[in-house]
C-alpha positions in Angstrom: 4.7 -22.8 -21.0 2.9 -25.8 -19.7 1.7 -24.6 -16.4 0.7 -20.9 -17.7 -1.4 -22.7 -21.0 -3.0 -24.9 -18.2 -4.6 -22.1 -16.4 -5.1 -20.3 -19.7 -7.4 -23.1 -20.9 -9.2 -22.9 -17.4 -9.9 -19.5 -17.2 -11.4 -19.4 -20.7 -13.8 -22.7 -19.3 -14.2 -20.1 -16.4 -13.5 -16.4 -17.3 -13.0 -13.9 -14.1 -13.3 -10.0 -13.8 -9.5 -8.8 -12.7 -9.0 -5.2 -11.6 -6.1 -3.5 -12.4 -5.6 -0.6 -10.5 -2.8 1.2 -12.6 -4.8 2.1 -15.0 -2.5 4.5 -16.8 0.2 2.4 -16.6 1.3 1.1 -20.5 2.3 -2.0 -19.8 -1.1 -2.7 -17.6 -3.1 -1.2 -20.6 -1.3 -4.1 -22.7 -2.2 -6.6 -20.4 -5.8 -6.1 -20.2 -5.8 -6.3 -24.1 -4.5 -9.6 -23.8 -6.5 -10.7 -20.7 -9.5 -9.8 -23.3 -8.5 -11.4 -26.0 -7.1 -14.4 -25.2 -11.0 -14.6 -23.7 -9.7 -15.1 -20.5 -12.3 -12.7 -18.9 -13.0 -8.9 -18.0 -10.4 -6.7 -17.2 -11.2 -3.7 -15.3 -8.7 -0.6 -15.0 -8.9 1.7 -12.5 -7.9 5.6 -12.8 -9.0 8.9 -14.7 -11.0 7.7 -17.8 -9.6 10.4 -20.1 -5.9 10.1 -19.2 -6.4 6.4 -19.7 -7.6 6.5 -23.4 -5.2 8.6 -24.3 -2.1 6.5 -23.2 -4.3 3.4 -25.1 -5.3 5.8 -28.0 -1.1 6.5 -28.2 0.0 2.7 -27.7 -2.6 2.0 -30.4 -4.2 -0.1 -27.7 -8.3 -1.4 -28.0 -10.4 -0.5 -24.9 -13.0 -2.7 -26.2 -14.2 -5.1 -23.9 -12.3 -3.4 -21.1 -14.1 -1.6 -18.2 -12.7 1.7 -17.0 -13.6 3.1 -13.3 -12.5 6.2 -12.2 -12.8 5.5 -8.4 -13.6 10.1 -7.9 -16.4 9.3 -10.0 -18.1 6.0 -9.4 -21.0 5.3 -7.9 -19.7 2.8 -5.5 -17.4 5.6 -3.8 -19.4 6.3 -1.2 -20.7 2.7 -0.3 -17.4 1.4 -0.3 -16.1 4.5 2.0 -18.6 3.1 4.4 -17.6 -0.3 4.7 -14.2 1.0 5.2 -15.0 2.9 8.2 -16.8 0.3 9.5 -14.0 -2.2 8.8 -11.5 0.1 10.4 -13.9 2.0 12.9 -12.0 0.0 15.9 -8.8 1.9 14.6 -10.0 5.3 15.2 -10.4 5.9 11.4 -13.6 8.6 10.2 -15.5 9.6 7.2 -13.4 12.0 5.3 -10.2 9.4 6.1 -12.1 6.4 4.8 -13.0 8.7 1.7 -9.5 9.4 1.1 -8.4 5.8 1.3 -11.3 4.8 -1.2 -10.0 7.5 -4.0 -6.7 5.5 -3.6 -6.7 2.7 -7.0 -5.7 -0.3 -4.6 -8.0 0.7 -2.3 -11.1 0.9 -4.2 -10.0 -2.0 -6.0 -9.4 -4.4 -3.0 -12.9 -3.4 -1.5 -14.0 -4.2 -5.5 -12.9 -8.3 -4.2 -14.6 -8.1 -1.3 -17.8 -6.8 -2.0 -17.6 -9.7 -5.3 -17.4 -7.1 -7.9 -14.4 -8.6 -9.2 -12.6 -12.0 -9.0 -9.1 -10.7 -8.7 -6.3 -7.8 -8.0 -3.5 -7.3 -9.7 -1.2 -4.7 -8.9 2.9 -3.5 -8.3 3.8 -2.7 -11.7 5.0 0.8 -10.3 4.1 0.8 -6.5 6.3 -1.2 -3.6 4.7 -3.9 -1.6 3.8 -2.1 1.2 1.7 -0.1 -0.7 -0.7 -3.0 -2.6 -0.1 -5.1 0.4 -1.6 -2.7 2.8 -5.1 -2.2 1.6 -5.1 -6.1 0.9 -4.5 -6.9 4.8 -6.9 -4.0 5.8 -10.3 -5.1 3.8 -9.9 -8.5 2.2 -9.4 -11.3 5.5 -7.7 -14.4 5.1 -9.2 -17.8 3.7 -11.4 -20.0 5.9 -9.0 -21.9 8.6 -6.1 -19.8 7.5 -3.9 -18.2 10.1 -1.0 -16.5 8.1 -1.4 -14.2 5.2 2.1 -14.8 3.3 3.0 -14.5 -0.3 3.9 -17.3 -2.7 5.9 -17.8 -6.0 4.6 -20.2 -8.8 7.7 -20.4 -11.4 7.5 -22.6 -14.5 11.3 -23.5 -15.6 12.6 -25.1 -18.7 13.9 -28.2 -17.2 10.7 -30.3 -16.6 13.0 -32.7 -14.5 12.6 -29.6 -11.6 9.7 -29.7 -9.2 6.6 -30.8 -10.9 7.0 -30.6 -15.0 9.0 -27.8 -14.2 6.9 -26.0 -11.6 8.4 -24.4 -8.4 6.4 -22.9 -5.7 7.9 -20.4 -3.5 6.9 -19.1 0.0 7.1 -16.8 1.9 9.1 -14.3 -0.7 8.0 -11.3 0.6 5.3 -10.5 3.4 6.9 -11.9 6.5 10.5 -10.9 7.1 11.3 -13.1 10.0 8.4 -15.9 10.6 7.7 -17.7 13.8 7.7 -21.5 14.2 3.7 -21.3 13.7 4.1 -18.7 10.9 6.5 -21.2 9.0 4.4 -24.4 9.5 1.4 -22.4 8.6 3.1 -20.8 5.3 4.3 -25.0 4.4 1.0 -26.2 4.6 -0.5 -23.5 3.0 1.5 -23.3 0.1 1.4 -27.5 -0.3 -2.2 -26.9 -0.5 -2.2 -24.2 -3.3 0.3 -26.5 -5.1 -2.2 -29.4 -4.6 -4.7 -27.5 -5.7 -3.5 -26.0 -8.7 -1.4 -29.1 -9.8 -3.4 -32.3 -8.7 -0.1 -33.8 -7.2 0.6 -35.1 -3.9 3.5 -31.7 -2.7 7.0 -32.6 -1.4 7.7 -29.9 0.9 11.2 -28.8 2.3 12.1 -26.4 4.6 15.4 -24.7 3.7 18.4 -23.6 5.6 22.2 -23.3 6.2 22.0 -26.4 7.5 21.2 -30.1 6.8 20.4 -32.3 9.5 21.8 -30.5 12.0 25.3 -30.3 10.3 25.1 -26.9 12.2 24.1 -25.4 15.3 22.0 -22.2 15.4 18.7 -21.0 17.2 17.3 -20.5 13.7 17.9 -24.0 12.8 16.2 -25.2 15.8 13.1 -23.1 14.5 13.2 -24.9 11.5 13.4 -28.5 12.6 10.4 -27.2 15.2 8.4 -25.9 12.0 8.8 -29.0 9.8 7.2 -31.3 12.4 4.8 -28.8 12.8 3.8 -28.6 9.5 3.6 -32.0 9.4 0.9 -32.7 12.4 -0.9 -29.5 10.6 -0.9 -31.1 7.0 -2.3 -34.5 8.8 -4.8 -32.9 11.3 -5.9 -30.9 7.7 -6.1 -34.3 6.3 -3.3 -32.8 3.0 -0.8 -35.4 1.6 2.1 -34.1 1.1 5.7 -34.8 2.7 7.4 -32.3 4.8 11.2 -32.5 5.3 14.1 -30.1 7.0 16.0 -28.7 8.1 18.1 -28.3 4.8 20.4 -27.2 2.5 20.2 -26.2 -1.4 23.1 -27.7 -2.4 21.9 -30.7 -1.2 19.0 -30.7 -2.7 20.8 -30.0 -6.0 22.6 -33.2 -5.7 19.6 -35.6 -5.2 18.3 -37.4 -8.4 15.3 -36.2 -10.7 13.1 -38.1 -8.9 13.8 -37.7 -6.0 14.2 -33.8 -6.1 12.6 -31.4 -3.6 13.1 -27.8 -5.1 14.2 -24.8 -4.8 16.5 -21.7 -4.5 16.3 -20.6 -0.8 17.1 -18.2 1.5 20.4 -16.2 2.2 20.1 -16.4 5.3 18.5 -19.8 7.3 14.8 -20.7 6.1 13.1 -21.9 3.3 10.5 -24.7 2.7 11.3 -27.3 -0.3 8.9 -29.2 -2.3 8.1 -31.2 -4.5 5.6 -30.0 -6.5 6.1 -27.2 -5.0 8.9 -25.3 -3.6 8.3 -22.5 -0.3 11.0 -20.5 0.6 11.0 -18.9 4.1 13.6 -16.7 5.3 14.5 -16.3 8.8 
């Protein structure tokens, strides 16, 4: 895939150190042999050291060049179960509770990003959302002159005539269930921004819906046509160029030309952003 090989090539110019807190999980272990090898930089897997080479030892899995840390035995427990009580102190939260938290493999792995010992988290092979999401919130803040923590969807299709070459980016798909007008525009011009970043092209962003233009009448829609132009002043004031447009419809977007294609799937219900190099999909 073109996109995936791009970063590929970029990460080995620039290898990171990626926690993985599911250690024992097989198709994890597989991953961080590949991370490795492909020289993309250090994996580090999180969880009881024996129990983890024995599930590589079975799958006939290296460990070389990986790092294991069994969180119960590291040396950083009980720094990092200070700065968690410190971080959460205002929420009533003690010692033995911030100890407890730290033993958790998403835990000790989030505080692992913000205290720099690794680059990157990646995690949800086997837990829900709420669960690697939560510990995420809780020690790592959002970016400089961000507002809303959302998530965001990069997919790479076959038809290259689809977003840019092929790329589609979605947001938000699954952190904020029913966004505000702020929480929209914010999530559009944050998303344009990683697609700007990561792809060097100016984003077309659309903001999806039942409805097109107004073709129907609904207090969601009015949130979307209120988000749009808001993302719009936002992207200028933030001096990003990119084109915001909505509110509107898949199927509509479906019929424009190639060129002239703003992307995306969309929501069931109204919401969504569409782009151009990168798609955002809000639901609301």
């Amino acid at each position: 895939m073109r996109f995936i090989g791009s970063v590929i090539e970029k990460l080995q110019r620039h290898p990171k150190r990626i926690v993985f807190p599911e250690g024992t999980e097989p198709r994890v272990l597989q991953a961080a042999r590949q991370f490795y090898s492909l020289r993309l930089g250090a994996p580090i897997l999180l969880g009881d050291r024996t129990r983890i080479k024995e599930i590589a030892a079975a799958l006939n899995i290296s460990l070389e060049g990986i790092r294991v840390i069994n969180p119960a035995e590291s040396d950083e427990l009980e720094n990092f179960t200070r700065r968690f009580e410190i971080l959460r102190r205002y929420k009533g939260m003690r010692g033995f509770e911030a100890r407890q938290a730290m033993l958790q493999p998403n835990y000790f792995g989030a505080m692992m990003v913000a205290m720099h010992q690794a680059d990157g988290f990646v995690s949800g092979t086997n837990e829900t959302g709420g669960s690697v999401l939560r510990p995420l919130f809780q020690i790592i803040k959002v970016a400089p002159q961000t507002i809303t923590a959302s998530s965001c969807l990069v997919m790479e299709v076959e038809d290259s005539r689809l977003g840019q070459d092929g790329v589609l980016f979605m947001a938000d798909c699954g952190v904020i269930p029913d966004p505000t007008v702020e929480q929209l525009a914010d999530i559009a011009v944050s998303t344009a921004q990683l697609a700007r970043h990561l792809l060097g092209v100016r984003p077309r962003v659309a903001l999806l819906s039942f409805s097109t233009k107004g073709s129907s009448r609904h207090p969601s829609i009015d949130r979307m046509q209120a988000a749009t132009a808001r993302a719009d002043k936002q992207a200028r004031e933030k001096h990003l160029d990119a084109d915001f447009d909505g509110e509107i419809q898949v199927d509509t977007l479906s019929n424009l030309s190639p060129s002239g294609l703003f992307h995306w799937l969309g929501s069931r219900r109204a919401g969504g952003l569409l782009a151009t190099p990168m798609c955002s999909f809000f639901r609301t």
